[in-house]
C-alpha positions in Angstrom: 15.2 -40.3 1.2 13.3 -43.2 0.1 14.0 -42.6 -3.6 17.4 -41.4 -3.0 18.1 -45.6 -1.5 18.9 -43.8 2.1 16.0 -44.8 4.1 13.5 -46.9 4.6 9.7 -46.4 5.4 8.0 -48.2 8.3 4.7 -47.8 8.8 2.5 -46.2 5.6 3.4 -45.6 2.2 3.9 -41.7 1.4 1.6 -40.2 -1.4 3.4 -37.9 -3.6 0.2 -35.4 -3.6 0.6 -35.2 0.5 4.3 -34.2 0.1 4.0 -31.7 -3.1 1.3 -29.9 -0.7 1.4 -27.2 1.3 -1.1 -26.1 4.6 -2.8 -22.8 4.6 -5.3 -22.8 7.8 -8.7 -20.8 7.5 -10.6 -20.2 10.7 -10.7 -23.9 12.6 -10.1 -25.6 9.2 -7.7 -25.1 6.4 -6.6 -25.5 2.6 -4.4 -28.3 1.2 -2.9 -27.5 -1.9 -0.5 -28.3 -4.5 2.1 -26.3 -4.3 5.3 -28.1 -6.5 5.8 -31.4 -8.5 8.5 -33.2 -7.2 11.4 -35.1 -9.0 13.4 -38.0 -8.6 16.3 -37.2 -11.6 14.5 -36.6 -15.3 11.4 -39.1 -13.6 8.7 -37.4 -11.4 8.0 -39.2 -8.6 5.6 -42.3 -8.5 1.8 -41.3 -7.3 2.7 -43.5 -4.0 6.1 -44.5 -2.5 4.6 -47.4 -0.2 6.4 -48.5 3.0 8.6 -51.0 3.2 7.5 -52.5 6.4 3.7 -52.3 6.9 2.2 -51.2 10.1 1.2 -53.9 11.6 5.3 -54.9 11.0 6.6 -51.8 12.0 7.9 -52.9 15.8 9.6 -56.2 13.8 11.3 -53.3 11.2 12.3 -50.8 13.8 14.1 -53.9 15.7 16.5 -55.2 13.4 17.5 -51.9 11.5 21.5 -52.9 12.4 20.5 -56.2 10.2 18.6 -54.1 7.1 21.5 -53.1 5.3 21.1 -50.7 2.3 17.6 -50.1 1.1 17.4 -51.9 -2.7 16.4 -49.8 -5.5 12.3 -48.9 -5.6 10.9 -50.1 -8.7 9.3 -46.7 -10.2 5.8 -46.8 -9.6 2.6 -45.1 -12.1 2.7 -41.3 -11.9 -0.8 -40.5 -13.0 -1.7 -37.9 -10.9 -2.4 -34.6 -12.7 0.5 -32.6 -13.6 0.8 -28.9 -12.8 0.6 -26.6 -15.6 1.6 -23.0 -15.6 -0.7 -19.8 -15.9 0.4 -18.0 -18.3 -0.2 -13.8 -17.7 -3.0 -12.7 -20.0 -5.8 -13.9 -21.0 -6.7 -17.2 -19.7 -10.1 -18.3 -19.0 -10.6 -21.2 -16.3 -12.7 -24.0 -16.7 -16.3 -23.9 -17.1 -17.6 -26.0 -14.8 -19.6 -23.8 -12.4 -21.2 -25.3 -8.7 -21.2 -24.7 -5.5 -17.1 -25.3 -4.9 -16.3 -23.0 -8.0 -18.1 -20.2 -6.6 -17.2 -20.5 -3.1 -13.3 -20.6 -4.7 -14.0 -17.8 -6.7 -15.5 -15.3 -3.9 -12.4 -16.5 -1.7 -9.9 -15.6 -4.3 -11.9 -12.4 -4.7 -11.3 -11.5 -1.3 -8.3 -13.0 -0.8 -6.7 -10.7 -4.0 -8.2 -7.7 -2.7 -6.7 -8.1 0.7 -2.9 -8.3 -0.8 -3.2 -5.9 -3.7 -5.8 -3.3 -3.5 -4.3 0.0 -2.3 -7.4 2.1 -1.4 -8.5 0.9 2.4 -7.6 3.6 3.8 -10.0 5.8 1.6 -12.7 3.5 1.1 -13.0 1.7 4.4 -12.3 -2.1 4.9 -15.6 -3.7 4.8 -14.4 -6.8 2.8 -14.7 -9.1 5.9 -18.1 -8.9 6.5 -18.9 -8.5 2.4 -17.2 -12.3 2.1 -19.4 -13.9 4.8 -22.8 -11.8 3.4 -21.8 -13.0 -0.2 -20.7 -16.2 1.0 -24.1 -16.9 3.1 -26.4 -15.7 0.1 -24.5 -18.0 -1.9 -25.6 -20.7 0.3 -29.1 -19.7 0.3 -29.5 -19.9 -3.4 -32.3 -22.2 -4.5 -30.0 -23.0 -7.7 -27.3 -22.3 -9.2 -27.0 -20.5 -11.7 -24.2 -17.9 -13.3 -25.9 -15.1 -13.2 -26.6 -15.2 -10.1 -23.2 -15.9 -8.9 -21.6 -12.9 -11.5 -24.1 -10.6 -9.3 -22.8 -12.3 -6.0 -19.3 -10.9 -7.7 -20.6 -8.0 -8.2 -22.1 -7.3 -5.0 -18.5 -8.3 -3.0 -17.4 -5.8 -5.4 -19.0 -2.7 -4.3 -17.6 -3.2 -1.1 -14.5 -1.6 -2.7 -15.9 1.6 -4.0 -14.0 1.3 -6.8 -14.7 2.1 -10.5 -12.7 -0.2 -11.8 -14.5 -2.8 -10.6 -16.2 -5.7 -12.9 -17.2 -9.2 -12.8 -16.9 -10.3 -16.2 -17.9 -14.5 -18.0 -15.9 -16.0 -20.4 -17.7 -19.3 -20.5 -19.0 -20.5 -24.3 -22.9 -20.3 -23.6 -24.4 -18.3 -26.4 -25.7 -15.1 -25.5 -28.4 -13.4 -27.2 -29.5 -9.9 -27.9 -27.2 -6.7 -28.5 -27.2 -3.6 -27.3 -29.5 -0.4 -27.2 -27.0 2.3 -29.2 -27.4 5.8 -26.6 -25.6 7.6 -24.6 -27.3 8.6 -21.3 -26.6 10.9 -19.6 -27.5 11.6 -15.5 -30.3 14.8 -15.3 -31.7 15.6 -11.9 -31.4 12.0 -11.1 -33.3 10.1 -14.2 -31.4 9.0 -17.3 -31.9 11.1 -20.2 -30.6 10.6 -23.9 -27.9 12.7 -25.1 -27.2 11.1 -28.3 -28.6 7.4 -30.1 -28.9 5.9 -33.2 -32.0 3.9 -32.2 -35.2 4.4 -34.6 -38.2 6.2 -32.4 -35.7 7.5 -29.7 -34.7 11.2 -29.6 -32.1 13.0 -27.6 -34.1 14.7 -24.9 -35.7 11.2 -24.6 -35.8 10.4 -20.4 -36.2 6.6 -19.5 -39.0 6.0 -17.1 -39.0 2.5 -17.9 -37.0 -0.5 -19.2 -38.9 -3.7 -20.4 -41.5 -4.1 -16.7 -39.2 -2.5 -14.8 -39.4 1.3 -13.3 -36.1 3.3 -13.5 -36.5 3.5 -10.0 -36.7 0.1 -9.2 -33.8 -0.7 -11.6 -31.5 1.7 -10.0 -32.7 -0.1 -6.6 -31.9 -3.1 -7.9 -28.7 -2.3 -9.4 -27.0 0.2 -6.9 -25.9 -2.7 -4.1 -24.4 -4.4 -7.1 -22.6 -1.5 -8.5 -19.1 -0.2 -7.4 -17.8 2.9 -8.2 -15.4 6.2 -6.6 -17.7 8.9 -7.0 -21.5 9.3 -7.4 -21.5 10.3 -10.9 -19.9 7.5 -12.0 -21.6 5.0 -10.3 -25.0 6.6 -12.0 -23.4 6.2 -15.3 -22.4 2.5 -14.6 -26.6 1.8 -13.7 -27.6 3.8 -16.5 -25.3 1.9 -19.0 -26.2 -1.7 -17.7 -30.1 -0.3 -19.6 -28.3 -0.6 -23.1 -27.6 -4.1 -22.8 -30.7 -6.0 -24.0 -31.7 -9.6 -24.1 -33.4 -9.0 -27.1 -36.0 -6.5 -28.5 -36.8 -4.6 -25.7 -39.7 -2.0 -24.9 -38.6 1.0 -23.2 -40.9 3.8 -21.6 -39.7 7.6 -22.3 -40.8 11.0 -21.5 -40.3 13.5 -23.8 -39.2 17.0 -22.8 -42.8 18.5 -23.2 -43.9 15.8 -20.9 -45.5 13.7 -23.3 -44.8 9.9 -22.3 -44.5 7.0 -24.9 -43.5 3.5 -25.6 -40.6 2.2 -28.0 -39.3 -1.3 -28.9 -35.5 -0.6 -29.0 -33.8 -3.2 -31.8 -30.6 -4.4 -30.1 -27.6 -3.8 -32.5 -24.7 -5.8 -32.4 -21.4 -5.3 -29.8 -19.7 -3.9 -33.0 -21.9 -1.5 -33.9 -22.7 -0.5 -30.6 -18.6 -0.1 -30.1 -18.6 2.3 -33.5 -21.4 4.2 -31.9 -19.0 4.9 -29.0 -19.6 6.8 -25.5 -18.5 9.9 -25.8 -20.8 12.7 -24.9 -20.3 14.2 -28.8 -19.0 13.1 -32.3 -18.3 16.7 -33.3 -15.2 16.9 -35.5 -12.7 19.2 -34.6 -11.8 22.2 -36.0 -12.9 25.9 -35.7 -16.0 27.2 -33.9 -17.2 30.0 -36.3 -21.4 27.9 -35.8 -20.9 28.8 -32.1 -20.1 32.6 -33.2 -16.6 31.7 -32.0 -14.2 31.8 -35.0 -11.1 32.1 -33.5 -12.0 29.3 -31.2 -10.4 26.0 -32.0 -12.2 22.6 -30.7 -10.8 19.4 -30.2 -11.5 16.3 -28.6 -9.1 13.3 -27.2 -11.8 10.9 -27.4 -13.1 8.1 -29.9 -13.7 10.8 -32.7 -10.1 11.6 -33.2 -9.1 8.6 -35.1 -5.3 8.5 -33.6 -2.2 10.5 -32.3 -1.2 11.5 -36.0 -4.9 13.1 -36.6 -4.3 14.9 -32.9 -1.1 16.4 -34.2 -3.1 17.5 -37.4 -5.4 19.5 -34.8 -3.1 21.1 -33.3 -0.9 22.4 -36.2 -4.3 23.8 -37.4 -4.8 25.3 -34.0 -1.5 26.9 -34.1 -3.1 30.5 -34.2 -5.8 29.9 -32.2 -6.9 32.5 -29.6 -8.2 29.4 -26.7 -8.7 25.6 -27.4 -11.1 23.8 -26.3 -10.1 20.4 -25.0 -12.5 17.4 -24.6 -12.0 15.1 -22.7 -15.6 13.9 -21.7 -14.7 9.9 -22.7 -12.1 7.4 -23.0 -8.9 8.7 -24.9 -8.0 7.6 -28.5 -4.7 9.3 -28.5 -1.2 8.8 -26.6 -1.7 10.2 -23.6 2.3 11.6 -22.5 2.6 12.7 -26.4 -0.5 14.7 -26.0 0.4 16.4 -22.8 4.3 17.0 -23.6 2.3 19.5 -26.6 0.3 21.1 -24.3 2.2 22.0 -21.5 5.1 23.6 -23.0 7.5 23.8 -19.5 8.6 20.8 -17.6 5.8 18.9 -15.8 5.3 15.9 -14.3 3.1 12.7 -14.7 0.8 11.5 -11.4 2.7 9.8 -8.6 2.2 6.0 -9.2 2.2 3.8 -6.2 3.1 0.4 -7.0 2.2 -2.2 -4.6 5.4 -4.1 -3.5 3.5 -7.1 -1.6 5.8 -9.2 0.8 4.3 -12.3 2.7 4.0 -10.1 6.0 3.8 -6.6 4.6 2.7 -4.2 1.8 5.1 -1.1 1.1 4.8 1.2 -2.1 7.5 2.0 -4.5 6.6 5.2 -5.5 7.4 6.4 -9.4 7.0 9.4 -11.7 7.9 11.0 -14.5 8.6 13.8 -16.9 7.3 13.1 -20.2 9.6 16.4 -21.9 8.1 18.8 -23.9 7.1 18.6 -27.6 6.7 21.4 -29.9 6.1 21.1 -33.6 3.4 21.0 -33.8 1.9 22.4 -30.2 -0.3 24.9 -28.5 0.7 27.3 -25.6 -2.7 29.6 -25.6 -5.2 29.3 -23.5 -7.5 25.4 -23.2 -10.4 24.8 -21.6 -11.2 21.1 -20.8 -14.4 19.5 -20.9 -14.9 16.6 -18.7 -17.4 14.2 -16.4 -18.3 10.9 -15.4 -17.3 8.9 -18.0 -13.8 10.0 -17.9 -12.1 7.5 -16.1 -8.6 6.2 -15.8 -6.3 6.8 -18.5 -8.7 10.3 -19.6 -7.9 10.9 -15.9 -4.5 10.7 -15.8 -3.9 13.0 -19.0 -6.4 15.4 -17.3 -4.6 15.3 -14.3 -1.1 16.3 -15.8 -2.9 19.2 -17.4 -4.7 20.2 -13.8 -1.1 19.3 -12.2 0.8 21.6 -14.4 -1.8 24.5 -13.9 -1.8 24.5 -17.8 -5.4 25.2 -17.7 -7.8 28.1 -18.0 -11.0 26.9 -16.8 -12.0 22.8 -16.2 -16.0 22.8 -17.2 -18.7 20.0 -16.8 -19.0 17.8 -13.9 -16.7 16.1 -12.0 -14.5 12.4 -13.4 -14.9 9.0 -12.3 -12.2 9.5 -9.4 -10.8 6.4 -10.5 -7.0 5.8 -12.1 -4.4 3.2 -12.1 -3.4 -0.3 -13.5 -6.2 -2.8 -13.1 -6.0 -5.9 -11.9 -7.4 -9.2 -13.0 -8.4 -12.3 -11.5 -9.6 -15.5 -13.7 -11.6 -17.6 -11.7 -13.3 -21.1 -11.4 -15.7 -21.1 -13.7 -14.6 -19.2 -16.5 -15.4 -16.1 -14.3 -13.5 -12.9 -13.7 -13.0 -10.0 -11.8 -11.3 -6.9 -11.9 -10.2 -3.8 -9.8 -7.9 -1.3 -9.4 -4.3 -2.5 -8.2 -2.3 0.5 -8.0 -2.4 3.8 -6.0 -2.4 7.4 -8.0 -1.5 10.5 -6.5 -1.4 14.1 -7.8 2.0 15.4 -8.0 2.0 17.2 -4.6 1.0 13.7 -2.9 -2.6 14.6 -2.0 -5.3 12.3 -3.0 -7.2 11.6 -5.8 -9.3 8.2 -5.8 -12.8 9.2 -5.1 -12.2 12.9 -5.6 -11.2 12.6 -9.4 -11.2 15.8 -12.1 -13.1 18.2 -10.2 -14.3 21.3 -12.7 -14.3 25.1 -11.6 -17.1 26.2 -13.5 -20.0 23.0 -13.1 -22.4 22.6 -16.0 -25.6 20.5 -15.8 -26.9 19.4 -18.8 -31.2 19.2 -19.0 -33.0 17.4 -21.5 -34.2 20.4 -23.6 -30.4 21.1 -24.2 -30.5 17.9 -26.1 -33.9 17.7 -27.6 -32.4 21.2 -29.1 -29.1 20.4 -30.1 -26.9 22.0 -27.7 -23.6 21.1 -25.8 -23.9 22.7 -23.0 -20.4 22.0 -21.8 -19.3 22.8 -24.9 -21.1 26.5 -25.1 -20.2 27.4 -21.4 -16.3 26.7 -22.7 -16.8 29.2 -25.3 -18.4 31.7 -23.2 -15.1 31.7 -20.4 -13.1 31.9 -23.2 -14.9 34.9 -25.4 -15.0 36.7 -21.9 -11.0 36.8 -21.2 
């Protein structure tokens, strides 16, 4: 009103921060926070519109409004006050700076995200009260600060949710040093044995008793209340693959499968090569299966070994004739998920039911969508498929699976069961150049049942022991072939 020359102020100046502010109460105390940037015209307004009549003048003011008149123009004061910028979607790191306020913001925005968007309470149990003030206490009770330590008090909030999309990720510039110990591990009777590696002195069959000082059993200790997953498999896989991230040349303890124990410094190797070594359970190539005594058998993977959807087509063209494929999907996908499916499943299907969150000020609904990806043929398979899966499927190798398991297109599912884990993830950048990520949509199967937690569950369960690797064998792969000879 002031600016507008329709009023004047009696009493104390008005600060533009105050009125561009908005109130959110917490407990007996509450948030003040810039919520717009106001304008006069093109000009935004000045940092302070100051009163006309001072305070101490204000019964003299308020006694001869009749006489004031119109309020004269107000001089346009400095507007120096920071201006508010716009976060774009993506990725957008936060500022560094990392104490005590940062952290405290960032564990509130944690929670505070979850509350609104995460879909999976109702499965997982709502313990994110009580994780905020344990997180938020330890936080306190840190005798420094440092990131690290508040990345693990991320982390720890985090498996509250029991969800395997959960990370706590830090974008900040400081150098970090080492690499990464090239294996894939693989869960056997509770201890984490090698199924595949590229690391001189380590052999498949290789289990890890020790990393650096540190028993297996007290890293797993360590790392279990910091770990969040959906199912117990995959929250073994998530311990056993924070072992292949090294500060540095790192001794490891290993037991062969004759017993025999040794020592080996593991060389770290760098994020790229350790990306081109990949995580899936095999690098076979596909094509047929005549060195399993299965000729007429046809293997093929969607994984990183297929290089993209035109070199999946090319498998299945050569597959044409086959008499069973052999589908694995132990791994992330490499190929186009709905493309791969719609030449599969040669009858109309349908993709999971995907719950979107539709999040109102006083409510949360779901908008549920799905989908029929069509059917593609030339080239395409109609015989009988076997998929391979486990843990380390997660997400979108979920998804595919599940239209496969949806569709009763399959024969037999073998291995162990998925990550129980699917749907868009979302991420949170927070003070301090922190993040934090977790899953943001709810996925059904197709008849509306659950599947977070529960996952790809196979009929015929293989368990893998470390002789099978120290010889050379799949053993997910050879019990496919053997349900497949037997029809």
């Amino acid at each position: 009103m002031r600016l507008a020359n329709r009023a004047w102020i009696a009493g104390e100046g008005v600060r533009a921060e105050a009125a561009e502010a908005r109130w959110t109460a917490v407990k007996n105390g509450g948030l003040a926070w810039r919520a717009q940037e106001l304008y006069a015209g093109d000009a935004r307004w000045p940092d302070e519109v100051p009163a006309d009549f001072p305070a101490q003048d204000f019964d003299q003011g308020a006694s001869r409004t009749a006489d004031l008149g119109t309020p004269p123009a107000r001089a346009t004061g400095p507007a120096n006050r920071p201006k508010l910028e716009p976060i774009v979607p993506g990725m957008q790191p936060q500022p560094e700076a990392l104490g005590l306020g940062e952290a405290r913001a960032a564990l509130l925005a944690v929670h505070g995200a979850a509350r609104r968007f995460f879909p999976y309470f109702k499965v997982t149990g709502d313990h994110i009260d009580a994780r905020l003030h344990e997180t938020m206490d330890a936080l306190e009770a840190l005798p420094s600060l440092d990131r690290v330590s508040v990345r693990n008090l991320l982390r720890r909030f985090g498996e509250a949710l029991h969800d395997g999309h959960v990370g706590a990720g830090d974008y900040s510039s400081t150098p970090v040093s080492g690499g990464y110990f090239a294996a894939v591990l693989e869960d056997v009777n509770g201890e984490p044995v090698v199924r595949r590696t590229s690391a001189e002195g380590v052999h498949p069959g290789d289990t890890i008793v020790r990393v650096g000082s540190v028993s297996v059993a007290d890293w797993y200790a360590r790392e279990r209340p910091l770990s969040s997953a959906s199912t117990e498999g995959s929250l073994r896989l998530k311990i056993m693959r924070s072992m292949l991230r090294l500060p540095g040349p790192t001794e490891f303890g290993l037991r062969a499968p004759d017993g025999t124990h040794r020592a080996v410094t593991v060389q770290p190797v760098s994020a790229d090569d350790y990306f081109a070594f990949g995580t899936a359970a095999t690098h076979r190539p596909p094509g047929w299966l005549g060195d399993l005594g299965a000729p007429k058998l046809y293997y093929t993977t969607m994984t990183e070994t297929l290089a993209d959807t035109a070199a999946f087509r090319q498998t299945l063209a050569e597959a044409r004739d086959a008499e069973g494929l052999i589908l694995d999907m132990r791994g992330y996908p490499a190929v186009s998920l709905y493309e791969a499916a719609a030449r599969l499943i040669p009858y109309s299907f349908s993709s999971p039911i995907f719950n979107v969150p539709v999040v109102r000020p006083a409510s949360q609904t779901f908008s549920p969508q799905s989908f029929d990806p069509g059917v593609l043929t030339d080239p395409s398979y109609t015989g009988p498929i076997v998929l391979l899966i486990g843990p380390s499927a997660i997400s979108a190798a979920e998804n595919f699976s599940t239209m496969l398991v949806d569709a009763k297109r399959l024969t037999a599912i073998v291995g162990r069961r998925s990550a129980g884990t699917n749907g868009n993830i979302t991420t949170l950048f927070l003070p301090g150049a922190l993040s934090f990520t977790f899953t943001g949509m709810e996925i059904l199967h197709t008849d509306g049942s659950r599947f977070h937690g529960i996952g790809i569950v196979p009929n015929i369960e293989v368990t893998p022991t470390a002789e099978d690797f120290h010889n050379g064998i799949d053993p997910e792969l050879a019990r496919a072939v053997d349900e497949l000879r037997s029809r």
